[in-house]
C-alpha positions as a printed Julia matrix, in Angstrom:
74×3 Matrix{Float64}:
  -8.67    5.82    8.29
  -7.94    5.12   11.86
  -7.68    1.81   12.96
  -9.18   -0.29   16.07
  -5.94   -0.27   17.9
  -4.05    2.96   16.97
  -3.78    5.4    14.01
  -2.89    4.34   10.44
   0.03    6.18    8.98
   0.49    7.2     5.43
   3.78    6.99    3.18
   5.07    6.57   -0.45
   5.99    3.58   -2.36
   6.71    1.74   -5.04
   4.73   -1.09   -6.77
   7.59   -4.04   -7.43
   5.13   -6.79   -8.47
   1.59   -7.94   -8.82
   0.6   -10.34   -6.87
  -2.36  -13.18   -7.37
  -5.61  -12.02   -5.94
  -5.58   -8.32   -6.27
  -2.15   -7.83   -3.56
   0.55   -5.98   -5.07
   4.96   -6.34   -3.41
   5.13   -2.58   -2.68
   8.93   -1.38   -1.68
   8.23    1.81    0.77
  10.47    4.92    0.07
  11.2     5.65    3.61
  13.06    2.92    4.53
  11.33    1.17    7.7
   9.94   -1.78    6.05
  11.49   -2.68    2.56
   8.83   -4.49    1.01
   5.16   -5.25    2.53
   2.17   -6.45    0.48
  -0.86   -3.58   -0.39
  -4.15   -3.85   -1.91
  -6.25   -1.76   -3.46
  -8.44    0.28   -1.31
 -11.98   -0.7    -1.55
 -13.06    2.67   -2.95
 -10.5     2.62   -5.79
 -11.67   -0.37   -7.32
 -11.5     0.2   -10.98
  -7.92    1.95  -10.1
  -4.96    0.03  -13.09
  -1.87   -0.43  -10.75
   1.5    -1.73  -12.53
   4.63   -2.78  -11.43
   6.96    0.33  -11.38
   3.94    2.59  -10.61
   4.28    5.43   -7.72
   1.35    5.02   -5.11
   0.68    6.03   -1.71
   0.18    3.64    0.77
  -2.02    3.59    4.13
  -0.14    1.16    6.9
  -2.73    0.14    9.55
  -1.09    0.13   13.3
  -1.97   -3.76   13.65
  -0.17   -5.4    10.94
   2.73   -3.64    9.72
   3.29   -5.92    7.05
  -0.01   -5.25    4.91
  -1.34   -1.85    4.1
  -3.95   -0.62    1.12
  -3.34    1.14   -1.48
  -5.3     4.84   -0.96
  -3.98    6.22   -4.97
  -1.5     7.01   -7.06
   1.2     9.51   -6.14
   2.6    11.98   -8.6
């Protein structure tokens, strides 16, 4: 989903810990940003993320320290 002030990009990750409030510690796989904190997309709301779980991630152009979680990668 494109964002208000520039295109959000999509990559892989890895959930590390669950947070309080719904956030998850997810480490990306490519390398730019080690660790940044996801949700869960608002559509996947029943989705059961763990720690050590594979997921793909959606990083908005504005913060590139949050993103949402958009499923789970295989």
């Amino acid at each position: 989903m494109p964002d208000a002030h520039g295109e959000a990009r999509e990559t892989q990750g890895v959930v590390v810990e669950a947070l309080p409030n719904a956030l998850y510690r997810v480490e990306l796989a490519d390398g730019n940003r080690p660790r940044i904190v996801a949700h869960i997309a608002d559509s996947l709301g029943l989705l059961r993320v763990l720690p050590g779980d594979e997921v793909c991630v959606e990083i908005a152009g504005l913060d590139a320290s949050r993103a949402r979680i958009v499923r789970r990668c295989k």
